[in-house]
MDTraj code that builds the backbone (N, CA, C; nanometers):
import mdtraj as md
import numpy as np

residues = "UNK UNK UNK UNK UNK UNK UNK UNK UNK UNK UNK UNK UNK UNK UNK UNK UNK UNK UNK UNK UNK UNK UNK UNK UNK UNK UNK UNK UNK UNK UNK UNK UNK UNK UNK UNK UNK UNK UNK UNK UNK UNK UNK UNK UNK UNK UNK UNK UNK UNK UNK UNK UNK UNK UNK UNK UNK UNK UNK UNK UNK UNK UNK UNK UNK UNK UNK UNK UNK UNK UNK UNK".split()
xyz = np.array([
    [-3.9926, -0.4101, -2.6345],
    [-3.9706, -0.2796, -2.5770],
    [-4.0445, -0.1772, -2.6629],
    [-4.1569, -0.0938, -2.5939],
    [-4.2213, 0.0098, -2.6902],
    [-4.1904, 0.1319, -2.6531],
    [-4.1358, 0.2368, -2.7023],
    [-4.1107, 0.3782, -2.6821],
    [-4.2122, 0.4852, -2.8172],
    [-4.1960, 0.5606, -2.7567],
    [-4.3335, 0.6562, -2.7694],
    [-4.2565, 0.7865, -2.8501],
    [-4.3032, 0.7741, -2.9821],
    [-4.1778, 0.8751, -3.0582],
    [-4.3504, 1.0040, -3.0910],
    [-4.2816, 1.1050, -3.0838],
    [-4.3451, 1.2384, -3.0670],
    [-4.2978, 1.3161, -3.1917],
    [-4.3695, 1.3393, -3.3016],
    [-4.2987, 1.3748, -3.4227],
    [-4.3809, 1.5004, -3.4228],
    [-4.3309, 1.5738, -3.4273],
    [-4.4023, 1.7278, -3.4225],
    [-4.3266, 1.7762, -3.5806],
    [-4.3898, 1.8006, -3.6512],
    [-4.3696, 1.8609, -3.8032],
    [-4.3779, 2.0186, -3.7664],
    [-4.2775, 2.0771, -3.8035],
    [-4.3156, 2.2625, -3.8389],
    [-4.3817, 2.2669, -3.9648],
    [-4.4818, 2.3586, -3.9341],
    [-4.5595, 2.3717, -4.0497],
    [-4.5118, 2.4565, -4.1696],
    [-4.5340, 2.4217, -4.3299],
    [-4.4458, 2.5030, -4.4058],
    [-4.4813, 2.6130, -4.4307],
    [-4.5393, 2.7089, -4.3491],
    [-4.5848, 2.8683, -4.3447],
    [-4.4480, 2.8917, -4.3040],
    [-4.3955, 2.8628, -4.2134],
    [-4.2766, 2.9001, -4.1343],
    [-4.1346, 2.9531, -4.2205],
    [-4.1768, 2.8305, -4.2834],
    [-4.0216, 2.8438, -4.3802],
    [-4.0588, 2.9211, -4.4954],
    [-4.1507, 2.9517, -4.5384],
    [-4.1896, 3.0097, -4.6099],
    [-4.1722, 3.1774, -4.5439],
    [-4.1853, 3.1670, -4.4711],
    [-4.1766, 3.3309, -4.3541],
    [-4.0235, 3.3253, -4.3417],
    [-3.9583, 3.2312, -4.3482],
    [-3.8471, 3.2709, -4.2935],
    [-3.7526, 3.2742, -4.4225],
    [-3.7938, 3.2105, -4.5743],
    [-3.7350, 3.2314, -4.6657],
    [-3.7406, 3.3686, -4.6934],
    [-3.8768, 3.4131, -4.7007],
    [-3.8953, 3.5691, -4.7434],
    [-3.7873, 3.6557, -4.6259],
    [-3.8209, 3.6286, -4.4942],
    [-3.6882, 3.7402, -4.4259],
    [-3.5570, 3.7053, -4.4620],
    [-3.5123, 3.5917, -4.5081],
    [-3.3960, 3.5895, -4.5782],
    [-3.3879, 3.6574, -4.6952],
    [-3.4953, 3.6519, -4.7963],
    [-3.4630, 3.7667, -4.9881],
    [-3.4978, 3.8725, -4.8963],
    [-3.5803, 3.9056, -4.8129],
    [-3.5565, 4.0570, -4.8099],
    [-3.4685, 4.1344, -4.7454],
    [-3.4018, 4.1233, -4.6420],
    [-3.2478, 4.0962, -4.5598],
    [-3.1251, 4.0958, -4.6736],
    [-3.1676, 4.0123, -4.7596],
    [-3.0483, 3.9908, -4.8773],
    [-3.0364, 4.1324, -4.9588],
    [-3.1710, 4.1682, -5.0055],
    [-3.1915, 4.2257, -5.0860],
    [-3.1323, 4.3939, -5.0234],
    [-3.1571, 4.3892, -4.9118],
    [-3.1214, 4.5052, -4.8515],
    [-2.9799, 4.4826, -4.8292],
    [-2.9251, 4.3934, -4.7939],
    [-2.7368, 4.4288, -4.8045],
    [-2.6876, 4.4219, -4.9266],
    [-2.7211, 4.3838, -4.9830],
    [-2.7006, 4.4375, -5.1833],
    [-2.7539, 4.5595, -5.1783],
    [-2.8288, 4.6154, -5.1563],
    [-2.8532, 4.7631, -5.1627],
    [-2.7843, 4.8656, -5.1107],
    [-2.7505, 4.8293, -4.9708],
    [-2.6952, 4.8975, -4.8803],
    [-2.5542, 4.9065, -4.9012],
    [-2.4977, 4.7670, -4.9734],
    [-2.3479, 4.7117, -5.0144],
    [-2.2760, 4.6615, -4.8703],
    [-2.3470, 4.5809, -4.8134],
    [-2.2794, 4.5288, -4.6719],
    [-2.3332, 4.4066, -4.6531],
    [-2.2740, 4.3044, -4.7734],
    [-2.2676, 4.1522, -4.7888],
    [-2.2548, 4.0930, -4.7129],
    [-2.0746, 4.1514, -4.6281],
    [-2.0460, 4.1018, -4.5727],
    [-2.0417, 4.1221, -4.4197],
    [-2.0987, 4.1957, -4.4106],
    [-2.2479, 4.1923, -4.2550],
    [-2.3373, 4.0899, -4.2458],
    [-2.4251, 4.0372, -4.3874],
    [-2.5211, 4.0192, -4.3940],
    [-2.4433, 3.8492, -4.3557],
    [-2.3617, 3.8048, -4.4520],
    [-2.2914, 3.6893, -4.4368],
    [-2.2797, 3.6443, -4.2698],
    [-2.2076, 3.7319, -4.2021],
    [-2.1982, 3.7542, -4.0449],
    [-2.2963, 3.6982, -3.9929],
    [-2.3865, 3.8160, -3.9642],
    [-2.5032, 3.7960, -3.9222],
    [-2.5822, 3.6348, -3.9377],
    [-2.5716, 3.5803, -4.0565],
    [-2.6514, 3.4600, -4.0791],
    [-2.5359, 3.3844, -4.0758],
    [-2.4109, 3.3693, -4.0404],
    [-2.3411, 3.2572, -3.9292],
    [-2.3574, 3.2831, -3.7985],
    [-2.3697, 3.3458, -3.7793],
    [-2.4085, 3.4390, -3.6299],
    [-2.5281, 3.3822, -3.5467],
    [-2.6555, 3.3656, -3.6380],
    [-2.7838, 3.3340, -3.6256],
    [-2.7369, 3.1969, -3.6521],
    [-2.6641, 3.1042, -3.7853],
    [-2.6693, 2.9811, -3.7647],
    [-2.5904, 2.8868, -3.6131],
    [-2.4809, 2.9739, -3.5830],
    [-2.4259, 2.9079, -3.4804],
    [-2.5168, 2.9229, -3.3406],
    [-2.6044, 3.0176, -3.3138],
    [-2.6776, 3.0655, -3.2213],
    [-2.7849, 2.9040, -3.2021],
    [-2.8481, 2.8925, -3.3041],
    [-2.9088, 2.7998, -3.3271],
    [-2.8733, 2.6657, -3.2960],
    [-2.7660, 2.6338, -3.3613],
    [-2.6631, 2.5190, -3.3150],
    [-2.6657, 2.4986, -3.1895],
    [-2.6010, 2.6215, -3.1265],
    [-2.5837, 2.6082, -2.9780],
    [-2.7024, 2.5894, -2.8764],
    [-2.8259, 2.6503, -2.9356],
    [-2.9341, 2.5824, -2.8566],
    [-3.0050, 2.4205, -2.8528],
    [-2.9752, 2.4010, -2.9917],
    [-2.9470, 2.2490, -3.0118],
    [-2.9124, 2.1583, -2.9679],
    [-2.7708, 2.2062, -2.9239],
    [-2.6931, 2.1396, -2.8156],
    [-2.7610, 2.1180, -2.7003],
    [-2.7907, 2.2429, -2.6334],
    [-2.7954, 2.2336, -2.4988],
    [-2.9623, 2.1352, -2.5054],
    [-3.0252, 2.1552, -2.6242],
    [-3.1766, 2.0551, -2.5978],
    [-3.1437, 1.9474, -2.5952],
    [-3.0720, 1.8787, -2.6497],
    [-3.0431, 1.6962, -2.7140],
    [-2.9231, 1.7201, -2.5699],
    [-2.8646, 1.7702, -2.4734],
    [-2.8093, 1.7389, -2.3688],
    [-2.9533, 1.7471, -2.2376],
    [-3.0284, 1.8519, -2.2556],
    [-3.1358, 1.8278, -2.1694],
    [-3.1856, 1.6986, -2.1777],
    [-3.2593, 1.6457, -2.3282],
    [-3.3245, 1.5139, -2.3425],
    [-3.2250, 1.4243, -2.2744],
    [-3.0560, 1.4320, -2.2692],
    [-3.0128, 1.3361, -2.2322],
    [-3.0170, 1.2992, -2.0628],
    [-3.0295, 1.4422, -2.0143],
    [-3.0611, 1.4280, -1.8462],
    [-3.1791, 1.3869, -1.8321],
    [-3.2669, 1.4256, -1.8786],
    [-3.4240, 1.3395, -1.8593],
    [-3.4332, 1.2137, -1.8753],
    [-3.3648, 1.1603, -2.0102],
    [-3.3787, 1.0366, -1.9890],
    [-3.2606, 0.9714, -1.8954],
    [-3.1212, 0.9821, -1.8544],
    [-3.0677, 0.9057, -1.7635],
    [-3.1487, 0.9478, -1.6020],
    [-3.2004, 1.0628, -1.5339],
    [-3.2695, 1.0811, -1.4417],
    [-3.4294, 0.9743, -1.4932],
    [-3.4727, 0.9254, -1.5642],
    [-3.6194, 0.8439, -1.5875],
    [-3.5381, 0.6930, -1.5391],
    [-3.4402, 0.6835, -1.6496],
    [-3.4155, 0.5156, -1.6227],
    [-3.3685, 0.4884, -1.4456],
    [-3.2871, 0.6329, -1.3813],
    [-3.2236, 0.6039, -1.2701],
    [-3.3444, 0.5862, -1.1871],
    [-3.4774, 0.6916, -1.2209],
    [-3.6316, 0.6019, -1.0785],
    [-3.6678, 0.4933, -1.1066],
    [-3.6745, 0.4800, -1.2622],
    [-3.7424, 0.3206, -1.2852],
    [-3.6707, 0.2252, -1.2361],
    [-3.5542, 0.2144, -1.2217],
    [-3.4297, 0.1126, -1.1253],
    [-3.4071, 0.1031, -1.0308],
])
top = md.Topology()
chain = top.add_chain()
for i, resn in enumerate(residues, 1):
    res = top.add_residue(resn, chain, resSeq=i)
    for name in ("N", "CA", "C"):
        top.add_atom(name, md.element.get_by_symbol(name[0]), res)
traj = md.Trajectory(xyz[None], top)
């Protein structure tokens, strides 16, 4: 049985872009003194994320039970 794996790497510019909007975001609610906004906000953004997660790895799962149901 051969399946066809698709490995797409993000390139590390990205995280590198996205570390810096994290120190500078940081740096500004230490300034501003609203930590615990900033805390918020980046569970806020992590669960957001999550939840699109979900719904992709449930898409992949309809694609593949709709593939095996034509091939049968």
């Amino acid at each position: 049985m051969s399946s066809i794996h698709n490995q797409r790497r993000i390139p590390a510019r990205y995280g590198i872009v996205l570390g810096a909007i994290l120190f500078i975001s940081f740096a500004y609610a230490i300034i501003t003194a609203q930590i615990l906004l900033w805390v918020w906000g980046l569970v806020a953004l992590f669960s957001l994320g999550l939840s699109v997660f979900v719904v992709y790895l449930f898409y992949r799962l309809v694609r593949a039970v709709e593939r095996i149901a034509y091939e049968h």
